[in-house]
DSSP file (Angstrom, degrees, kcal/mol; ACC not computed):
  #  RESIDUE AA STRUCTURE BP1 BP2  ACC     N-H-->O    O-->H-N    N-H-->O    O-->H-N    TCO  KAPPA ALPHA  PHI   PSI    X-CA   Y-CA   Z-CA
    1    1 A X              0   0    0      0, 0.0     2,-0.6     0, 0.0     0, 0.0   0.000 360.0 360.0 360.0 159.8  -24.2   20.4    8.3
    2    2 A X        -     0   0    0      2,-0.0     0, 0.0     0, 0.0     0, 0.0  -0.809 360.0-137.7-111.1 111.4  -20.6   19.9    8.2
    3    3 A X        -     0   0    0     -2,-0.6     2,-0.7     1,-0.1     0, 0.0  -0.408  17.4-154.1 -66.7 149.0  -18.0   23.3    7.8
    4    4 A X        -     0   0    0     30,-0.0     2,-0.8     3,-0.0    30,-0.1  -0.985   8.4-141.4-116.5 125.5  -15.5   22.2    5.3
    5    5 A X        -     0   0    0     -2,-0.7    -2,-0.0    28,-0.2    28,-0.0  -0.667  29.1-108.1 -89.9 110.0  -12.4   24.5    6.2
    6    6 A X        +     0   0    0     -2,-0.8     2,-0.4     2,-0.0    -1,-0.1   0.029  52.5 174.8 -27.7 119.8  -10.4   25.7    2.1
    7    7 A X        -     0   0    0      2,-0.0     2,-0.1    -3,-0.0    -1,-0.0  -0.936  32.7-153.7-134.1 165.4   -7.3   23.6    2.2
    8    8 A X        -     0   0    0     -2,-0.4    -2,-0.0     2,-0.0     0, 0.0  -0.566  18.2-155.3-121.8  74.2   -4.7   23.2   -0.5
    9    9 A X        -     0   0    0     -2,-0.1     2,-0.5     1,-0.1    -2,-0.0  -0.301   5.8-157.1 -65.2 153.4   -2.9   19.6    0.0
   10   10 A X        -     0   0    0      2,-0.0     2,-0.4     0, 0.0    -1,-0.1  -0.997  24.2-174.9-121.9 114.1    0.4   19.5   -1.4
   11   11 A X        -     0   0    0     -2,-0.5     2,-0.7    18,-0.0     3,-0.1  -0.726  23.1-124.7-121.0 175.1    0.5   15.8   -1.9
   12   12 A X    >   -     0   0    0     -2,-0.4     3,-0.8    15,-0.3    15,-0.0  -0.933   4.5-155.9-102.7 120.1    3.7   13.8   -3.1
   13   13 A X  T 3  S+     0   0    0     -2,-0.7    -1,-0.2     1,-0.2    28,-0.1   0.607  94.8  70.6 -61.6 -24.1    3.2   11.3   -6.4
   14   14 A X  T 3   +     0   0    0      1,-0.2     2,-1.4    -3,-0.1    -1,-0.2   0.521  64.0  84.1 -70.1 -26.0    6.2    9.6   -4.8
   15   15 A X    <   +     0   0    0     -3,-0.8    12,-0.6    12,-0.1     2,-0.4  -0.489  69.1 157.8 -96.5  51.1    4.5    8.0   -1.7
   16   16 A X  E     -A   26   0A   0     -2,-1.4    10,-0.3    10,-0.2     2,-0.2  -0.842  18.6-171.9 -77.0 142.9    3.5    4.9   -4.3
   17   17 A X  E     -A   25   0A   0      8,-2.7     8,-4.4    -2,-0.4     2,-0.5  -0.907  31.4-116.6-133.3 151.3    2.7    1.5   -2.7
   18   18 A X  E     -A   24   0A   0      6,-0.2     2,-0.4    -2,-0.2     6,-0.2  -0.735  35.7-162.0 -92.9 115.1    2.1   -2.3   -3.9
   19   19 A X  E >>  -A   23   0A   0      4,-3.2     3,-2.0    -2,-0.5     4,-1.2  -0.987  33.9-111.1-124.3 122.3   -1.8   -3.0   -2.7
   20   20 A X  T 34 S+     0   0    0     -2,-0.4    31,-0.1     1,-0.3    -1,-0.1   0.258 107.5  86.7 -77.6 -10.2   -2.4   -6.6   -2.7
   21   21 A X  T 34 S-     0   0    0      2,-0.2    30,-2.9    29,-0.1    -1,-0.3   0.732 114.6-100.9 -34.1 -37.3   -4.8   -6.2   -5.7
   22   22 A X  T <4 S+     0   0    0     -3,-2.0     2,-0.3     1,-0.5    23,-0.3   0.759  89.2 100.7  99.8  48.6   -1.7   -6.5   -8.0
   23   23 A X  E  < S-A   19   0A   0     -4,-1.2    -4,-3.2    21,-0.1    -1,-0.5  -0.966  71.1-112.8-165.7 157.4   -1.4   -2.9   -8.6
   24   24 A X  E     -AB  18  43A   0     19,-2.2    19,-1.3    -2,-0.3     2,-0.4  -0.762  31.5-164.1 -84.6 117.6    0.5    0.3   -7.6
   25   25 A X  E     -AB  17  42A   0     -8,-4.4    -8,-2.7    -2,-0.4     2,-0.3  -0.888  17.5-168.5-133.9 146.1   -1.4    2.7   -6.0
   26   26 A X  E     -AB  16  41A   0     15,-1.3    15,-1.2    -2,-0.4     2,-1.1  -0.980  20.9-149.5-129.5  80.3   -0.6    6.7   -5.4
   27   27 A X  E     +     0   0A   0    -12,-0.6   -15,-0.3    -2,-0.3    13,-0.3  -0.505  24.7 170.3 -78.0 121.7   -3.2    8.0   -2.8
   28   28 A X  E    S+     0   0A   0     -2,-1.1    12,-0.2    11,-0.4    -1,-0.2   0.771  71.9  11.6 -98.5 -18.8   -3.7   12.0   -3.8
   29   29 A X  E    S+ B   0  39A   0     10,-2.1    10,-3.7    -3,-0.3    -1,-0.3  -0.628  71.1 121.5-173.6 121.9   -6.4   12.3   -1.7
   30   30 A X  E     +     0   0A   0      8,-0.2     2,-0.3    -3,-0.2     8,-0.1  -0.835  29.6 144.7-167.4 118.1   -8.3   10.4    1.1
   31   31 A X  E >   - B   0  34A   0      3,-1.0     3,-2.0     6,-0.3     6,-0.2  -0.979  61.6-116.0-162.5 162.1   -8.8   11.8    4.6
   32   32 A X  T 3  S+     0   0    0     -2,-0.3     3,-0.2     1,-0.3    -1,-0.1   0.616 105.7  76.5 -68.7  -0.8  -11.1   11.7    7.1
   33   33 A X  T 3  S+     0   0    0      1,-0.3     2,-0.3   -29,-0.0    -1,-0.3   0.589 107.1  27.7 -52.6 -30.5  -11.5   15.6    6.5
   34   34 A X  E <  S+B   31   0A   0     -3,-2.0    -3,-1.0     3,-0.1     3,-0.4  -0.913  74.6 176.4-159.5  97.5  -13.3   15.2    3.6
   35   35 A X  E     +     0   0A   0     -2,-0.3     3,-0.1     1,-0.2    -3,-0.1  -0.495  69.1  71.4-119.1  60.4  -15.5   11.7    3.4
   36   36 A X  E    S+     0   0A   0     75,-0.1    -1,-0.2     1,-0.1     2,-0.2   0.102 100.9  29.3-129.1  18.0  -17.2   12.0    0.4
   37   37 A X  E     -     0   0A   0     -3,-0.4     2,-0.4    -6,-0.2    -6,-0.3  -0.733  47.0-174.6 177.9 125.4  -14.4   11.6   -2.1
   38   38 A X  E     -E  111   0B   0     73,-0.9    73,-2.4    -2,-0.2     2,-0.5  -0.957   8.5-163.1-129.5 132.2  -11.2    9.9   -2.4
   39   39 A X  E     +B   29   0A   0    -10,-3.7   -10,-2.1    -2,-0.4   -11,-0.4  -0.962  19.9 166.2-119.5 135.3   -8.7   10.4   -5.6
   40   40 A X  E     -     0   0A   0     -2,-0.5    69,-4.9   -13,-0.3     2,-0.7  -0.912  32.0-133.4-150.6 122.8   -5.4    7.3   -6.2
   41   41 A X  E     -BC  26 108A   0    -15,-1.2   -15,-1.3    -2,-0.3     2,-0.3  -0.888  19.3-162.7 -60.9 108.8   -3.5    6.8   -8.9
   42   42 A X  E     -BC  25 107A   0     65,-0.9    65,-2.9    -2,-0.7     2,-0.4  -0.859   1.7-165.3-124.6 150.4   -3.3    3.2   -9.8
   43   43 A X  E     -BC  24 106A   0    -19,-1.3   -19,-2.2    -2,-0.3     2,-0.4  -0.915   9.6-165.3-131.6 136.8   -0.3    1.9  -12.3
   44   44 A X  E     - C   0 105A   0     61,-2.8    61,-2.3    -2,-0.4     2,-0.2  -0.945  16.2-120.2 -95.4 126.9   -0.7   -1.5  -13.7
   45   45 A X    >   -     0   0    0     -2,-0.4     3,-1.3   -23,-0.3    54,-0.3  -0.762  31.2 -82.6 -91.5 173.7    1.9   -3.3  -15.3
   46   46 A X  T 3  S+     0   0    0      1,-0.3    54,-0.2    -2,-0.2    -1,-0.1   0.185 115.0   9.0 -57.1 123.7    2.5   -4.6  -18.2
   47   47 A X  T 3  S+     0   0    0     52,-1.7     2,-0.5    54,-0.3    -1,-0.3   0.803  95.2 139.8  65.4  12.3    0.8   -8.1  -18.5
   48   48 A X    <   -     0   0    0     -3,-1.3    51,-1.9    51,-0.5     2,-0.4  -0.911  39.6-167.6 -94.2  96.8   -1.2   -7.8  -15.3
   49   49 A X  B     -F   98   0C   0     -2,-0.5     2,-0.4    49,-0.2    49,-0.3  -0.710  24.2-136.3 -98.1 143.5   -4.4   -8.8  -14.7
   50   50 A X        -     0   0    0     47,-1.6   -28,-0.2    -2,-0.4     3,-0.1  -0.624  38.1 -83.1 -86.5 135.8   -5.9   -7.2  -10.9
   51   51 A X        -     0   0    0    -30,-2.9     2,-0.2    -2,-0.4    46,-0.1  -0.109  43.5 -98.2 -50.0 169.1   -7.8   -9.4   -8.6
   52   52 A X        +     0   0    0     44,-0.1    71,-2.0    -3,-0.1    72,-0.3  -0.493  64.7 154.1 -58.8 121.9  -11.0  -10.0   -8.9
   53   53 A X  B     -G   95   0D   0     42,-1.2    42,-0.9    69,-0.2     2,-0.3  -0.784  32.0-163.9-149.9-172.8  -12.9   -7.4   -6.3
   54   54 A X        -     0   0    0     -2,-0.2    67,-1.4    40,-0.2     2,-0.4  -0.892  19.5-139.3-168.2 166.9  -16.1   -5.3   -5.3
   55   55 A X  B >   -K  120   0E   0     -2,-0.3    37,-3.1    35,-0.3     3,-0.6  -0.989  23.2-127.0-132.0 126.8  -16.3   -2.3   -2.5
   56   56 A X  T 3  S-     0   0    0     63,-2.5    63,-0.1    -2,-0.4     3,-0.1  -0.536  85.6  -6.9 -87.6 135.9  -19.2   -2.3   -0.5
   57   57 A X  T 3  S+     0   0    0     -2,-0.4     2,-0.3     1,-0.3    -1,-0.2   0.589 107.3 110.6  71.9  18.5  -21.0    0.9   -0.5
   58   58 A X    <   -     0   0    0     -3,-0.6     2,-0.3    32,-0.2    -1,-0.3  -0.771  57.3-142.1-135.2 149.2  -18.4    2.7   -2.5
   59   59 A X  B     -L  112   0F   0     53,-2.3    53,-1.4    -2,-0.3     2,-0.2  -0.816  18.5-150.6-106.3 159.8  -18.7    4.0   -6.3
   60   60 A X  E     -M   89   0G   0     29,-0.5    29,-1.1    -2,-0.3     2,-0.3  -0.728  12.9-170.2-109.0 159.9  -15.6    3.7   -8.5
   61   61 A X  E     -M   88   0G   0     -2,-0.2    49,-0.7    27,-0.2     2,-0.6  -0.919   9.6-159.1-132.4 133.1  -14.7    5.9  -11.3
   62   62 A X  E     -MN  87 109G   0     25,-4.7    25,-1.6    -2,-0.3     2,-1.1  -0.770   7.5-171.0-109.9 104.7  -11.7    4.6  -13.4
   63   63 A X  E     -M   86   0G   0     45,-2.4    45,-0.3    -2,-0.6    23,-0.2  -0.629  13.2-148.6 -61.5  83.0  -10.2    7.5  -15.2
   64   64 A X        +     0   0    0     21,-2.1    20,-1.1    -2,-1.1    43,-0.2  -0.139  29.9 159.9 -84.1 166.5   -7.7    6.1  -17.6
   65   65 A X        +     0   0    0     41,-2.1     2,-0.4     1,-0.4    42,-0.2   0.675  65.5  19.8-140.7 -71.2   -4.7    8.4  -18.4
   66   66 A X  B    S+D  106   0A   0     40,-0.6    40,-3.2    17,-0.1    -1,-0.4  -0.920 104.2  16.4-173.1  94.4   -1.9    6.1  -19.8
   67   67 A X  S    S-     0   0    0     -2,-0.4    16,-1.1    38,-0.2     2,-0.3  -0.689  74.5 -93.6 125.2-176.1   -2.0    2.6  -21.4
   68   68 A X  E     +H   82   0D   0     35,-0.3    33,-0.9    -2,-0.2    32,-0.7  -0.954  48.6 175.0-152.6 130.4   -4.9    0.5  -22.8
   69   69 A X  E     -HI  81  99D   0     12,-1.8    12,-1.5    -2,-0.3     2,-0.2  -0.610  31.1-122.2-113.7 179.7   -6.6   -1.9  -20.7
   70   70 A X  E     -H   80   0D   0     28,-3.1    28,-0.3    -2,-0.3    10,-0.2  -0.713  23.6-169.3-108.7  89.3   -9.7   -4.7  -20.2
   71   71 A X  E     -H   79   0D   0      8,-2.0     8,-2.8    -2,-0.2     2,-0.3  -0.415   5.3-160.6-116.7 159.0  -11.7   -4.0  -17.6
   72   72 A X  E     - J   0  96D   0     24,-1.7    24,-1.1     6,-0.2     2,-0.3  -0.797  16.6-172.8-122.7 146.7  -14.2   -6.9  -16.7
   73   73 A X  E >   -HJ  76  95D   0      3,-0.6     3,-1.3    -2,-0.3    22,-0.3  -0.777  59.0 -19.3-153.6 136.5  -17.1   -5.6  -14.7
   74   74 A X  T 3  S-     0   0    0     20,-0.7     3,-0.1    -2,-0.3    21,-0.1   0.843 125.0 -53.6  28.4  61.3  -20.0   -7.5  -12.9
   75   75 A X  T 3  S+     0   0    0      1,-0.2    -1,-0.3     0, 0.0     2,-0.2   0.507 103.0 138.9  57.7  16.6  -19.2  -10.8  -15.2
   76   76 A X  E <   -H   73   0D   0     -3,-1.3    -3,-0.6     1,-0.1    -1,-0.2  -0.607  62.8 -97.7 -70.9 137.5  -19.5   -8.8  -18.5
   77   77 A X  E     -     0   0D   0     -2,-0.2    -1,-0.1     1,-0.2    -6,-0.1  -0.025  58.4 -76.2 -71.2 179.3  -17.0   -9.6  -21.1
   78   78 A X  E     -     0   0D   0      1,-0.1     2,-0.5    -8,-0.1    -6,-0.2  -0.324  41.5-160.4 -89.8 146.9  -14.3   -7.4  -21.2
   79   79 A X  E     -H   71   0D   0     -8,-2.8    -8,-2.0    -3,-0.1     2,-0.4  -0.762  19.3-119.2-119.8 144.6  -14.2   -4.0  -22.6
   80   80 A X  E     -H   70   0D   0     -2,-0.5     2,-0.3   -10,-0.2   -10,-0.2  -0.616  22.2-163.6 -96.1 156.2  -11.0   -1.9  -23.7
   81   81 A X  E     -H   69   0D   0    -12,-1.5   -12,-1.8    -2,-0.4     2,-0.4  -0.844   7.0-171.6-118.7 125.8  -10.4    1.0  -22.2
   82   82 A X  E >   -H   68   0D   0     -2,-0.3     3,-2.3   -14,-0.2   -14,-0.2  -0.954  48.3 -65.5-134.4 157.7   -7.9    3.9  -23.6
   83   83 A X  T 3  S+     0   0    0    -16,-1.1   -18,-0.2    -2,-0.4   -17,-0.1  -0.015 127.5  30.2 -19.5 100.4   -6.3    7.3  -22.5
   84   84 A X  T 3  S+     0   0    0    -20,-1.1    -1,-0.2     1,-0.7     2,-0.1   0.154  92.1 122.6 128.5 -20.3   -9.9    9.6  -22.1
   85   85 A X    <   -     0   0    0     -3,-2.3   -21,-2.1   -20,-0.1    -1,-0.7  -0.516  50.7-147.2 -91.7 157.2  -12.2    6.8  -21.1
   86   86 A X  E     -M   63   0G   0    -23,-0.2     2,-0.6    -2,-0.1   -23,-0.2  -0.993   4.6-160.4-135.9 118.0  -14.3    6.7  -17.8
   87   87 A X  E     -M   62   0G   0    -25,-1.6   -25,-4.7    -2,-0.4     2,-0.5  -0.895   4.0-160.3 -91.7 105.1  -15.0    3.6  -16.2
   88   88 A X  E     -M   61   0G   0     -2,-0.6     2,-0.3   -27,-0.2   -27,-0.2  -0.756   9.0-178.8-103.6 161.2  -18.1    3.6  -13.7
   89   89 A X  E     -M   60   0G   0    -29,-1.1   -29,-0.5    -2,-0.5     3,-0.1  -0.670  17.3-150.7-142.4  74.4  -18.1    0.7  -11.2
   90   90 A X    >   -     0   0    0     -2,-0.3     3,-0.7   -31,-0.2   -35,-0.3  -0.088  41.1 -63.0 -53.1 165.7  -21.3    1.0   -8.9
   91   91 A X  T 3  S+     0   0    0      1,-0.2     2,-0.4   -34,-0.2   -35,-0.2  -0.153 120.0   8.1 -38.7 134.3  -21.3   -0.3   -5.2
   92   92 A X  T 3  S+     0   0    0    -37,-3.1    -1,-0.2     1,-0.2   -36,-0.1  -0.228  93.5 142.3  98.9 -46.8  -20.8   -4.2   -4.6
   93   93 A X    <   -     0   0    0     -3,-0.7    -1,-0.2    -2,-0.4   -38,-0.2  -0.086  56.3-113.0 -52.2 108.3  -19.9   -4.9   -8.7
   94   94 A X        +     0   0    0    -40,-0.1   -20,-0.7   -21,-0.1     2,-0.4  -0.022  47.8 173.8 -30.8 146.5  -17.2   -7.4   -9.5
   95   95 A X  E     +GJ  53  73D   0    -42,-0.9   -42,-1.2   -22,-0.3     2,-0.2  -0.989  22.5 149.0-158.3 157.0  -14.2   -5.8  -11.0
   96   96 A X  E     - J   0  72D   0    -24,-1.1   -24,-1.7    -2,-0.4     2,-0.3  -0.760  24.6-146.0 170.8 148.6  -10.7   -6.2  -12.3
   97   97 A X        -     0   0    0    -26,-0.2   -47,-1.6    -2,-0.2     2,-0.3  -0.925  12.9-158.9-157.7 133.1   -8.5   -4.5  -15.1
   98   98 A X  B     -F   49   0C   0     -2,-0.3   -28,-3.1   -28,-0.3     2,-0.7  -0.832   9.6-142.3-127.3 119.2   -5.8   -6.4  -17.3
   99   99 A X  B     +I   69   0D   0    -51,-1.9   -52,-1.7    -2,-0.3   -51,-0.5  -0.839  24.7 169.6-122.3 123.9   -3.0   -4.7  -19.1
  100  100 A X        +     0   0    0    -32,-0.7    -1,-0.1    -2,-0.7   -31,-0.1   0.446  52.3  99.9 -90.6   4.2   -2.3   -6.2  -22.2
  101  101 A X  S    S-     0   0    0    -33,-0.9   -54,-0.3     2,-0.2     4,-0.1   0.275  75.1-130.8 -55.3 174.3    0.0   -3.3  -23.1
  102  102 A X  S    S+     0   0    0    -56,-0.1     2,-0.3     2,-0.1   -56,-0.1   0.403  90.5  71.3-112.1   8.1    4.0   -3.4  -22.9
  103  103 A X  S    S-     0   0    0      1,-0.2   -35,-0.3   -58,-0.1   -56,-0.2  -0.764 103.8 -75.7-104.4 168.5    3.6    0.0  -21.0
  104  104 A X        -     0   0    0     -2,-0.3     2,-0.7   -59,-0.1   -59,-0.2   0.080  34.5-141.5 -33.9 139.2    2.4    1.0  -17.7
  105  105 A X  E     +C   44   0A   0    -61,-2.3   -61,-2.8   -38,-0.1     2,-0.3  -0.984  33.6 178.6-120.7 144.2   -1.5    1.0  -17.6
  106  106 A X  E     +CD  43  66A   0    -40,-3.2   -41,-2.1    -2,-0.7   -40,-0.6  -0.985   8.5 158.7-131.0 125.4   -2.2    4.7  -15.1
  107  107 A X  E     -C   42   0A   0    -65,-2.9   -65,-0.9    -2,-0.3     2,-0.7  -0.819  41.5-111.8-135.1-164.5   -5.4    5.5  -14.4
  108  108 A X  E     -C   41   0A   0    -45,-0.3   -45,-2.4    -2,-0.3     2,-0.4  -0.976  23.9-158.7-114.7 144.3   -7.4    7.8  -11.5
  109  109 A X  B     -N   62   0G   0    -69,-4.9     2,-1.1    -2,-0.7   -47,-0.2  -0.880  14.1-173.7-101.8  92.2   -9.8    5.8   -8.9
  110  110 A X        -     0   0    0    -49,-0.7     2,-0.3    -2,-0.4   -71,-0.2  -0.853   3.4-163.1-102.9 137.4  -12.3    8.2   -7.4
  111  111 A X  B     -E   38   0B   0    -73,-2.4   -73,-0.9    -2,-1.1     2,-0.4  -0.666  11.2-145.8 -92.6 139.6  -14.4    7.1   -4.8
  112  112 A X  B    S+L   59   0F   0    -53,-1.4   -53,-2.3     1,-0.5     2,-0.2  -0.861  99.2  28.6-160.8 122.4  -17.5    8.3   -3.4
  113  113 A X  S    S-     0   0    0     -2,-0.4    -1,-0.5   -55,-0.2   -54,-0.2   0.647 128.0 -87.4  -3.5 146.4  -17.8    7.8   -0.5
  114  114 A X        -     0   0    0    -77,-0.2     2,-0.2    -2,-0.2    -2,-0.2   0.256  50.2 -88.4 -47.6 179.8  -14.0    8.0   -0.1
  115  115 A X        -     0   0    0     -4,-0.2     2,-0.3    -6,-0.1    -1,-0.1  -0.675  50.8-177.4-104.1 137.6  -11.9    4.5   -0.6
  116  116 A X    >   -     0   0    0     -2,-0.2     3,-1.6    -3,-0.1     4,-0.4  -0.865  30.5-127.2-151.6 107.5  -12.0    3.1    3.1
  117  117 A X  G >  S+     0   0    0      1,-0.4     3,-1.3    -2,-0.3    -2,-0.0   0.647 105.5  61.1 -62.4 -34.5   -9.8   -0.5    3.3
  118  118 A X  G 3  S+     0   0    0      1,-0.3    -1,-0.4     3,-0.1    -3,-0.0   0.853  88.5  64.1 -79.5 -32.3  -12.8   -2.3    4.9
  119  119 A X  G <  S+     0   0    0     -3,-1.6   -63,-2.5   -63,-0.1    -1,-0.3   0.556  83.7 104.9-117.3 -37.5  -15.0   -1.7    2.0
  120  120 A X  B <   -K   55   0E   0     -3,-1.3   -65,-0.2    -4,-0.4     2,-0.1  -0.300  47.4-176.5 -63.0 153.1  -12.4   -4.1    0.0
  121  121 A X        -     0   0    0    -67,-1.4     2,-0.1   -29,-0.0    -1,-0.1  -0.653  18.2-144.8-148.3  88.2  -13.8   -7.3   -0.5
  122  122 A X        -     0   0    0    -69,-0.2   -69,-0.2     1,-0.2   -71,-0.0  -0.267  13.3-174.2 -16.3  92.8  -11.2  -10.0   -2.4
  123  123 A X        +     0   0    0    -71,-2.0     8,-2.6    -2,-0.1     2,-0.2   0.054  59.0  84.5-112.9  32.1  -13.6  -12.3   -4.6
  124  124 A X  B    S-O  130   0H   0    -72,-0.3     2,-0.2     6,-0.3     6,-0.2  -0.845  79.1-131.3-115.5 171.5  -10.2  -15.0   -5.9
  125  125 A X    >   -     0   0    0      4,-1.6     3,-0.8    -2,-0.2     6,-0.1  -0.528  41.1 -91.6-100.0 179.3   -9.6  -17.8   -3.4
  126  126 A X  T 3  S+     0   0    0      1,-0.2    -1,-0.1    -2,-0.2     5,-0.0   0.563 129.9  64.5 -63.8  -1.6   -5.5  -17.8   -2.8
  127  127 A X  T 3  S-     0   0    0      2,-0.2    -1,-0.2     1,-0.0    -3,-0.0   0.838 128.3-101.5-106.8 -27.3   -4.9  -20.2   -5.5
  128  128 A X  S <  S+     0   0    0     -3,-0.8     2,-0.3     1,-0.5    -2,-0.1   0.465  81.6 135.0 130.9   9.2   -6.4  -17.3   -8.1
  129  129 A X        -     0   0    0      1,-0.1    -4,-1.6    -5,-0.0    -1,-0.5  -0.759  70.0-101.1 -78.3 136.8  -10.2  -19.3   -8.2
  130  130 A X  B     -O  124   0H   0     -2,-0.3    -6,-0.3    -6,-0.2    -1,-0.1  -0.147  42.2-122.2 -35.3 131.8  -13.2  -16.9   -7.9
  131  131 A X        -     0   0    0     -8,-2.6    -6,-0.1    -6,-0.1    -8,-0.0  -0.380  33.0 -92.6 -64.1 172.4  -14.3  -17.3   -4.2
  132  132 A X              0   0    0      1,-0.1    -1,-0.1    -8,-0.1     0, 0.0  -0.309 360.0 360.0 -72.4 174.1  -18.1  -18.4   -3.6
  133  133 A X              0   0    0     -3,-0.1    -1,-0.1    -2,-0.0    -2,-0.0   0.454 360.0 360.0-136.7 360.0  -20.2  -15.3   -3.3
C-alpha cells in the first residue's frame, strides 16, 4: 500500500496553456505523487467547438463553472450544459464541448486515473474529418 505524505500545493491559475484540443487548459493538480486524480481548468472560447477525442483508461468529469456549452458524447446528440452541471465521460468515449456563448466557457476536468498525455487519442483527421476508428 502506498503512504500518501499531507501536502498543501499552492498552485498558480496563471500557468494557463493552449492544448491542441482547441482549449485553454490550467493544470491545478496532476503529479506523479498522487495517480489516482488529476484536476485542470479548461476555458473555451466563445464560438469554439473542441476536437473530437477519447482517453484510454481514464474517466472524465466536466464540472462546468462558467458559460453554457454542448457537449457531444459517444455520438449522442448534443446536450447543454450550464454553471452546476456534471458531465461524466467514461474511458475510451468520444467527446467534445462547443461554446455557443459570447463568454468564456470554464469548466473543471477531473481524471481518474490522473490525465496522462498518452491516454489522448485525437479522433478528427487534420482537415477537421472524424478519423476511422
Amino acid at each position: 500500500m502506498t503512504t500518501i505524505t499531507p501536502l498543501t500545493y499552492k498552485g498558480s491559475m496563471m500557468d494557463e496553456y493552449f492544448f491542441e484540443e482547441r482549449c485553454f487548459i490550467s493544470e491545478w493538480w496532476n503529479s506523479d505523487r498522487d495517480e489516482d486524480v488529476s484536476v485542470a481548468r479548461a476555458r473555451v472560447l466563445p464560438g469554439v467547438t473542441t476536437r473530437l477525442h477519447r482517453l484510454r483508461g481514464i474517466m472524465e468529469r466536466y464540472i462546468i463553472l462558467e458559460g453554457q456549452g454542448l457537449v457531444e458524447i459517444d455520438g449522442r446528440p448534443a446536450d447543454t450544459v450550464k454553471p452546476g452541471d456534471v458531465v461524466l465521460i467514461p474511458p475510451g468515449v468520444s467527446q467534445r464541448i462547443s461554446n455557443p456563448g459570447i463568454s468564456d466557457l470554464l469548466f473543471l476536468v477531473v481524471c481518474t486515473p490522473r490525465f496522462v498525455p498518452e491516454a489522448y487519442e485525437d479522433m478528427e483527421s487534420l482537415d477537421g474529418v472524424e478519423a476511422d476508428q
